[in-house]
C-alpha positions as CSV (number, residue, x, y, z in Angstrom):
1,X,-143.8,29.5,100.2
2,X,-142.8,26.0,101.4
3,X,-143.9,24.6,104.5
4,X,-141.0,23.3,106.5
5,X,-142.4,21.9,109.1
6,X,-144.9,20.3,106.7
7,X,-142.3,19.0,104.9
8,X,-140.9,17.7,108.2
9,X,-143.9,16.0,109.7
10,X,-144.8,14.5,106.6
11,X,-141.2,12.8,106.8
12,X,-141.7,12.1,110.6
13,X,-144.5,10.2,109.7
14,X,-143.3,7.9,106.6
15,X,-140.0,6.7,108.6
16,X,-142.2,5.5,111.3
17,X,-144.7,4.3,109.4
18,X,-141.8,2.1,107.4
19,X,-139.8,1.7,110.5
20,X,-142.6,0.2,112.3
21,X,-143.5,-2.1,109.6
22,X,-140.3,-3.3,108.9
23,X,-139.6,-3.8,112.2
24,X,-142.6,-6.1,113.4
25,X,-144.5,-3.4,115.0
26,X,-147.9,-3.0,112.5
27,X,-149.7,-1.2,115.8
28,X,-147.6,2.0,113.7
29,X,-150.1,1.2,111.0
30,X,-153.0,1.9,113.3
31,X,-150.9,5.2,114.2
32,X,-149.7,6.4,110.7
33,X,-152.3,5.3,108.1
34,X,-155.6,6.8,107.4
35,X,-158.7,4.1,107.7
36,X,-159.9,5.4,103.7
37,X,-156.5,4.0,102.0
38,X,-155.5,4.2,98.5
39,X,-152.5,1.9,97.6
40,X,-151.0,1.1,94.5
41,X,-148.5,-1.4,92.6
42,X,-148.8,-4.2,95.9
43,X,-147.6,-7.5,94.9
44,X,-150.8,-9.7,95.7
45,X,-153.3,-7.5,95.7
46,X,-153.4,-3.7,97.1
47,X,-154.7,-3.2,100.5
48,X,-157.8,-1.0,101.3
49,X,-157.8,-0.6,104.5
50,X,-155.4,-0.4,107.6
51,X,-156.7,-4.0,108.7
52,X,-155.6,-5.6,104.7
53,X,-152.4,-3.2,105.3
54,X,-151.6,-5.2,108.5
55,X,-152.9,-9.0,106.5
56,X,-150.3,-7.4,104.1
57,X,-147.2,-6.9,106.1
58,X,-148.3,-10.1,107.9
59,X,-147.8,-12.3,105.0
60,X,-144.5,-10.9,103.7
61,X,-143.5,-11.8,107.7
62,X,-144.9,-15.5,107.5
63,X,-142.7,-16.1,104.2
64,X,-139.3,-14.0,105.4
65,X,-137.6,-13.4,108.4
66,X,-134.7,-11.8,110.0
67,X,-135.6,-8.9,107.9
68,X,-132.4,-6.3,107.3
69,X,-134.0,-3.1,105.9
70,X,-132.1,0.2,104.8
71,X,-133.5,3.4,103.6
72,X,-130.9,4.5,100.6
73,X,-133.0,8.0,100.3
74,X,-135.8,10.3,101.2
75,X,-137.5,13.4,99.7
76,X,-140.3,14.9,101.1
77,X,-142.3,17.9,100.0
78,X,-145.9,19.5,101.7
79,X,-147.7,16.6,100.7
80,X,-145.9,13.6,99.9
81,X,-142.7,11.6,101.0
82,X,-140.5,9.7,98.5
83,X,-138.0,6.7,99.6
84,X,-136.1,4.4,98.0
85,X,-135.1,1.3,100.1
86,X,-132.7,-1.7,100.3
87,X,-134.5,-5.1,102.4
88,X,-132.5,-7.9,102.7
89,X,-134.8,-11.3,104.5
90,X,-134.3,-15.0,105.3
91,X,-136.9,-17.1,102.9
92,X,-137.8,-19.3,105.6
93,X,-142.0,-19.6,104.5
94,X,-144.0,-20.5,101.5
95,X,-143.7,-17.9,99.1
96,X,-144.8,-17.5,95.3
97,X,-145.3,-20.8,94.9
98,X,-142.0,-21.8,96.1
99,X,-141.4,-23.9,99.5
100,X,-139.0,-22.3,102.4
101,X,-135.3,-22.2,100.7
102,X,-133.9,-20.9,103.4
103,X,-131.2,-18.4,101.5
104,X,-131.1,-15.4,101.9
105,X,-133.0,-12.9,99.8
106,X,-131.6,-9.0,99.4
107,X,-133.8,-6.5,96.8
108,X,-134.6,-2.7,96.7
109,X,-137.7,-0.8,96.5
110,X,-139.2,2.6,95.8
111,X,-142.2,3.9,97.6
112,X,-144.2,6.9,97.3
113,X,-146.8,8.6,100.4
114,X,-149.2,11.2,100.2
115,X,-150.0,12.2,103.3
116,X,-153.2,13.8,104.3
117,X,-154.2,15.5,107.8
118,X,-151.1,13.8,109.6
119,X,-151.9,10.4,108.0
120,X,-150.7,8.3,105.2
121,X,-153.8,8.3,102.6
122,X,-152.5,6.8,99.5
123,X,-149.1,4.5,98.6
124,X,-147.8,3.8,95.6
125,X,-145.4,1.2,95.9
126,X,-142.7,-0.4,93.7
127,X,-140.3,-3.8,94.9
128,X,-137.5,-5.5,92.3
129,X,-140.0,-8.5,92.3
130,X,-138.0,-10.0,89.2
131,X,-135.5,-10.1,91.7
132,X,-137.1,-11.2,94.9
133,X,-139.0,-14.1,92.4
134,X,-135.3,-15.0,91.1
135,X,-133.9,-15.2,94.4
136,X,-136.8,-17.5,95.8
137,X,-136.6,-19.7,92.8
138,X,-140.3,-19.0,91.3
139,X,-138.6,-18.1,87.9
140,X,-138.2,-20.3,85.2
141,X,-134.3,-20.5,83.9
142,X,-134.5,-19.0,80.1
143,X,-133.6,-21.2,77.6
144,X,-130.4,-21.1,76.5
């Protein structure tokens, strides 16, 4: 039989968790994530801790700003919690490579959370990064 309040907590938890980040607030990491992390698919290197979670989020903040972020859908079962989001950021730091452009950047995203004792234990994460390296101009034109 499903568990709908489960099902419901679990979702409680992911939209703060990605609220918070997106948002400027990575205390929510301290709040939402469990200190043995499992992530996956993290442009850069995957974190392994709530601390490299926060160096994470911290980064993507030093090279964007005025971050626009949309969640396009959820689904959520007893253990983990799907979404599939739109972020749209000013390039205004060193990225890639590729020195402040200033334009701004829009690209979508899919992440997955499994969620263990009321805490986010493992991510699996997947961002347009053609598109996000395109944008920022660390792509090299193909020839014609």
């Amino acid at each position: 039989m499903t568990d709908l309040n489960r099902i419901a907590a679990n979702r409680r938890i992911a939209e703060a968790f990605i609220w918070g980040t997106h948002t400027g607030d990575l205390g929510v990491i301290d709040r939402t994530v469990a200190e043995e992390l499992v992530c996956h698919g993290f442009p850069g290197g995957n974190p392994t801790s709530r601390e490299t979670y926060k160096a994470w989020f911290a980064g993507f903040g030093a090279s964007f700003s005025n971050m626009g972020f949309e969640v396009l859908s959820t689904v959520a079962d007893e253990e983990k919690v799907a979404m599939r989001w739109r972020v749209s950021v000013d390039h205004t730091g060193p990225f890639a490579g590729v020195e402040p452009t200033g334009k701004r950047i829009v690209f979508d995203g899919m992440v997955l959370y499994r969620i263990e004792d009321g805490l986010i234990a493992e991510t699996w994460l997947h961002i347009d990064e053609l598109s996000l390296l395109g944008q920022v101009g660390a792509l090299m034109p193909l020839a014609a």
